[in-house]
N, C-alpha and C positions, 0 to 999 in steps of 0.2 A: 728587316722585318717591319711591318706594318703598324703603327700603333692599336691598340683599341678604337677609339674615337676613328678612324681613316678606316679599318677592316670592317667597322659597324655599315661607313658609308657605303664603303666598296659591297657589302652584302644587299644593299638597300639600293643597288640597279643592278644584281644580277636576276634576269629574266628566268622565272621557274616555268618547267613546261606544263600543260595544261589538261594531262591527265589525273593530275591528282593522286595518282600512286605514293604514299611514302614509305620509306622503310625505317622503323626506328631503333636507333641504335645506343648504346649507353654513351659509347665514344661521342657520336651526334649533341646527345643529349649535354653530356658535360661543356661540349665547345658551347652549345644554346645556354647554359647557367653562367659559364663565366661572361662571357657577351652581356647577358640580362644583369649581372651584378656590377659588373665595368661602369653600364652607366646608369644605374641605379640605386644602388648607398651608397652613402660618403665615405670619403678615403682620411685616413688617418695619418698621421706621420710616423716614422718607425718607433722611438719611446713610446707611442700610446695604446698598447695591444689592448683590446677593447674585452677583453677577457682574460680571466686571470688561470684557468685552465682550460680543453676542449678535448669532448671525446669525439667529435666527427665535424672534421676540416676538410674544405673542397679550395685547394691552390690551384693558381697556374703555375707551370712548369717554366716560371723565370727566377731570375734571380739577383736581387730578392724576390721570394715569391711574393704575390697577391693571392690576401688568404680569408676565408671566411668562415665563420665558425657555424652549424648547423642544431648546435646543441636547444634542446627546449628547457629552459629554468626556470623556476621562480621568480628569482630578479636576477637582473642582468649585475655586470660588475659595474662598480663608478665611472671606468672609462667609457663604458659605451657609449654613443652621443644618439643611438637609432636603436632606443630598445621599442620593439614590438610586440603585439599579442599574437600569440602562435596561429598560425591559419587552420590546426590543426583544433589546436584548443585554446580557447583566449585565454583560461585559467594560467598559461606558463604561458611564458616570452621568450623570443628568439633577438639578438643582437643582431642585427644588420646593416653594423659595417663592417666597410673589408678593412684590414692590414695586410701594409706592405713587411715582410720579413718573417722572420722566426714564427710559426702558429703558436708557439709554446708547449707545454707539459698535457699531458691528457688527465683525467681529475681522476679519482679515487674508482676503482674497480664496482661495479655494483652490479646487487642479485639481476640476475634475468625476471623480468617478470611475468613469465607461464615458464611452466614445467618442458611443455614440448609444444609443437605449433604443425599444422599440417599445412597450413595459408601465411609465409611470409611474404613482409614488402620490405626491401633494406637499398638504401643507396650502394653505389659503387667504391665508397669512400671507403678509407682503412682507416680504423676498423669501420664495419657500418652501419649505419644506425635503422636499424629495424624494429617494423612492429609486425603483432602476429592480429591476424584477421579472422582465427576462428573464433564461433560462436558455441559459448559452452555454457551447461548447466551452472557452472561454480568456478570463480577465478583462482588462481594460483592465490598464495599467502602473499605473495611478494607485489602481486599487483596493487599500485595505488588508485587507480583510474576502472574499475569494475561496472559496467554500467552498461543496462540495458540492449537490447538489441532488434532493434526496428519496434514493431507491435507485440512481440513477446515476450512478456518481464519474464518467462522461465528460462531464457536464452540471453547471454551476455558476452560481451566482446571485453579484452583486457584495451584500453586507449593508452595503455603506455607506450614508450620508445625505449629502444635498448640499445646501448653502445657495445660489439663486438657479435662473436658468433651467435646467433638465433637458438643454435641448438637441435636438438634429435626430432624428426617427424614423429606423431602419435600413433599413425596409423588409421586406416579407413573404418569406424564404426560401420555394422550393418545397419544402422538404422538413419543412417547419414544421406539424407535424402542430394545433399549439394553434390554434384557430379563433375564440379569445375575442377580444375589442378591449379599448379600455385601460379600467378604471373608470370610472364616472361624478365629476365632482369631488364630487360630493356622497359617493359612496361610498370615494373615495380619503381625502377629509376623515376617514370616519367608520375606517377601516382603519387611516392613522394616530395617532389619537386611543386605539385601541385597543392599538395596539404602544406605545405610549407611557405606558399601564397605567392608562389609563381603561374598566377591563373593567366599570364599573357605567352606563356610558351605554345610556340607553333612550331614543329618539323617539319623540314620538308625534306625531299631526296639525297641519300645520303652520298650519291655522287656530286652534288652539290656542295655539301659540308659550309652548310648555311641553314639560318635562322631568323625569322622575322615576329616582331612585336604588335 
């Protein structure tokens, strides 16, 4: 098997063809996140898991894994040595660096924050972590991030993130003028990968199963 560092190079002369067709796939997507985190935060040694628990871990399938935690907090743990402000909301910070080994414990259970969502976006991760994209007169209780929605203060979006199942659809109001359906997971994948400040992700054909920066 190829290291990281050599598979990055080996994907950096393979010639993509020049139609511009892609197809994007979650599988695509995950091999582009590990690629993009490989050589882009720092690596830890195995004592220093850089979090002290995580409810949405994206590893490779080695082992010991290479693991990274996706979670938005507050503050980060002491070990972190790459805490950041979330690309989503600078308010909470994301840890980004990877560890090799054990991801560890997932953190405490907590409320969903909307009732029901008819627009999720959730990575492919187990559990995963999801936000709901509808726009409503009035947040759930449990939402902490309730806040406006483009030019209409009578319209709001919950901006929280939720770790595990999203939950029941609402169903279609008649007065629901939006006629869109939810994301594809391949696209919800690639939406959240980008709110989470992987703004250099590029697909390209997934017979190729490669990725460039």
């Amino acid at each position: 098997m190829l290291s990281l560092p050599a598979a990055a190079l080996l994907v950096a002369t393979i010639r993509l063809p020049s139609d511009g067709a892609a197809k994007v796939t979650p599988q695509l997507l995950n091999f582009c996140l590990f690629i993009y985190i490989t050589e882009h935060v720092g690596v830890l040694e195995e004592d220093e898991r850089p979090w002290a628990c995580c409810n949405s871990t994206v590893c490779a399938k080695f082992m010991p894994p290479t693991c990274r935690c996706l979670d938005e907090v507050e503050e980060c743990a002491a070990a972190c040595k790459r805490c950041e402000p979330s690309g989503f909301n600078p308010a909470f910070h994301v840890c980004n660096d990877q560890y090799h080994g054990d991801p560890g414990p997932t953190c405490a259970k907590e409320e969903r924050p909307w009732t029901c969502c008819d627009r999720t976006v959730c990575t492919k991760s187990f559990p995963p972590t999801c936000r709901c994209l509808d726009e409503v007169a009035e947040c759930a209780p449990t939402c902490k991030r309730c806040e406006p929605f483009g030019i209409n203060p009578n319209r709001h979006v919950c901006n929280d993130q939720y770790h595990g199942d999203p939950g029941p659809k609402c169903g279609k109001d008649d007065d629901d003028d939006d006629t869109s359906g939810s994301p594809s997971l391949a696209a919800a994948t690639q939406m959240q990968l980008l709110a989470a400040g992987f703004s250099h992700l590029v697909v390209y054909p997934e017979s190729l199963d490669v990725c460039v920066y």
